[in-house]
C-alpha positions as CSV (number, residue, x, y, z in Angstrom):
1,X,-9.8,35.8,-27.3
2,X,-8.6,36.6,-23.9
3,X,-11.7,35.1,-22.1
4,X,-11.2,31.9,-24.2
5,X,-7.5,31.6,-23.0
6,X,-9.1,32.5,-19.5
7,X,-11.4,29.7,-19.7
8,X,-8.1,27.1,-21.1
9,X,-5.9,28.2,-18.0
10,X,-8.6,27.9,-15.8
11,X,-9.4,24.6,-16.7
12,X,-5.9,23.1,-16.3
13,X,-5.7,24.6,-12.9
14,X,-8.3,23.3,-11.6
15,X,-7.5,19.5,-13.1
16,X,-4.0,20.1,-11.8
17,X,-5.4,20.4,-8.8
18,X,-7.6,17.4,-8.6
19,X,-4.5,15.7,-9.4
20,X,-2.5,17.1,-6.6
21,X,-5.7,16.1,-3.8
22,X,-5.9,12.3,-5.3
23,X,-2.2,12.1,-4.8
24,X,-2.2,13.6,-1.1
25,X,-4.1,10.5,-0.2
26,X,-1.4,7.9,-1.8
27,X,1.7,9.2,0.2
28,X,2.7,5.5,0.9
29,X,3.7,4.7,-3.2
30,X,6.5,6.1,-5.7
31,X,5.3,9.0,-8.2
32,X,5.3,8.3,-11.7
33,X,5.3,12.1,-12.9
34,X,4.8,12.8,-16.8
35,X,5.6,15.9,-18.8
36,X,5.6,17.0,-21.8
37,X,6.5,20.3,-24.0
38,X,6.0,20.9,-27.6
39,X,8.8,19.0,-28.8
40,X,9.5,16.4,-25.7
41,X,8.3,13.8,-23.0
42,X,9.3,12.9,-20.0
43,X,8.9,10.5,-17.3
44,X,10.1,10.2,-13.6
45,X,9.7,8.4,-10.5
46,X,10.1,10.0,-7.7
47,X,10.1,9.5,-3.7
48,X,7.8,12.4,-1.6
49,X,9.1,11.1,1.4
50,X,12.4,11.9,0.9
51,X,12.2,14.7,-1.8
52,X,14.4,12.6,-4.6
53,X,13.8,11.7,-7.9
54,X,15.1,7.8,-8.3
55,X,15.5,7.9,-12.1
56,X,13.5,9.6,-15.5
57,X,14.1,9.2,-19.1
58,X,13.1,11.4,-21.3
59,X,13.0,11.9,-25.4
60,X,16.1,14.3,-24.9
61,X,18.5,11.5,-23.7
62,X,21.7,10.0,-24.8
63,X,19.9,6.8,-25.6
64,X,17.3,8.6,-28.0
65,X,19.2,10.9,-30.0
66,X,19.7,10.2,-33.7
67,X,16.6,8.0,-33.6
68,X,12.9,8.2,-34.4
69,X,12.2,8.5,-31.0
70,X,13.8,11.9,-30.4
71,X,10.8,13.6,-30.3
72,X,7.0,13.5,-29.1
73,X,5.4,10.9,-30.6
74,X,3.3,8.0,-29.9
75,X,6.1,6.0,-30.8
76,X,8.1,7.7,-28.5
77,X,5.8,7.8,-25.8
78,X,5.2,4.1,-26.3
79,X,8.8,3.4,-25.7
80,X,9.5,5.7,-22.8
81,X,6.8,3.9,-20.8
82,X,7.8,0.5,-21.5
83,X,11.7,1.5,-20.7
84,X,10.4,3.4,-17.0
85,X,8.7,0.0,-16.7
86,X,11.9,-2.0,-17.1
87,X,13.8,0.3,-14.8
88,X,11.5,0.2,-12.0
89,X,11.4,-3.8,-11.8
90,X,15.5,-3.8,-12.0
91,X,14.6,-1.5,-8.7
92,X,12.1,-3.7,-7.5
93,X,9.7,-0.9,-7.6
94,X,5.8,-2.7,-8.3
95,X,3.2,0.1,-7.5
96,X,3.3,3.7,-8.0
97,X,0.8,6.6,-8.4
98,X,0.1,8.3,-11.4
99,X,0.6,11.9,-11.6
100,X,-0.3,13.4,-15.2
101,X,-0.1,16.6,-13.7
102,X,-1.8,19.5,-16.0
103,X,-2.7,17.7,-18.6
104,X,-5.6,15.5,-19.4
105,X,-5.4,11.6,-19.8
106,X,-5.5,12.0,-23.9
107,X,-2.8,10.9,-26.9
108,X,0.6,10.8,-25.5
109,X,0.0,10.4,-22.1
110,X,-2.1,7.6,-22.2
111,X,-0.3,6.0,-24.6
112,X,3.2,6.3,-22.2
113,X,0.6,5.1,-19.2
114,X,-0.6,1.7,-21.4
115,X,2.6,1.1,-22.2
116,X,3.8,1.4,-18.4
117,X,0.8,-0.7,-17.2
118,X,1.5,-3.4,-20.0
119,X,5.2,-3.8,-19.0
120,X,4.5,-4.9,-15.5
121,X,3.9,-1.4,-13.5
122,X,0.8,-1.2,-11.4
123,X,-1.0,1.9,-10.8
């Protein structure tokens, strides 16, 4: 059991930190960070050059609560990316860098990354 949870941590590690070395070469664009937790998601841009996060929304906002979308879903994670993708055109923000951090490219986040990409953001 141990060398199986071992392996798992291991693993992310590592594919956090081939994240972190294809985003050292993209210093020029905006961040698009995602995370998630068992029972949220969230979704930032943020500036490296000056240390600031512009905006995020996440599935524990005002505008969420008391809707379907108060939780992890695909249906939430749809509508989280297509509402970052709304907020970064009314900042004229076009290109950004992905940063999925720990996790892999599978269910959620690739559905909030589609849904980003189809409502206008490049990355």
């Amino acid at each position: 059991m141990e060398k199986r949870l071992d392996k798992r941590n291991r693993q992310r590690i590592s594919r956090s930190k081939r994240v972190r070395r294809h985003l050292k070469m993209c210093t020029n664009r905006l961040r698009l960070s995602v995370s998630k937790t068992n029972k949220h998601l969230f979704a930032q841009i943020i500036d490296d050059e000056t240390g600031k996060t512009l905006f995020g929304i996440g599935t524990r906002g005002k505008q969420f609560q008391g809707t379907e979308f108060a939780k992890r879903s695909k249906h939430a994670a749809e509508k989280i990316g297509q509402l970052i993708a709304e907020e970064a055109k009314t900042q004229n923000i076009d290109e950004v860098v992905f940063d999925r951090g720990r996790y892999k490219y599978h269910g959620v986040i690739a559905i909030m990354a589609d849904a980003a990409r189809n409502h206008g953001l490049k990355f």
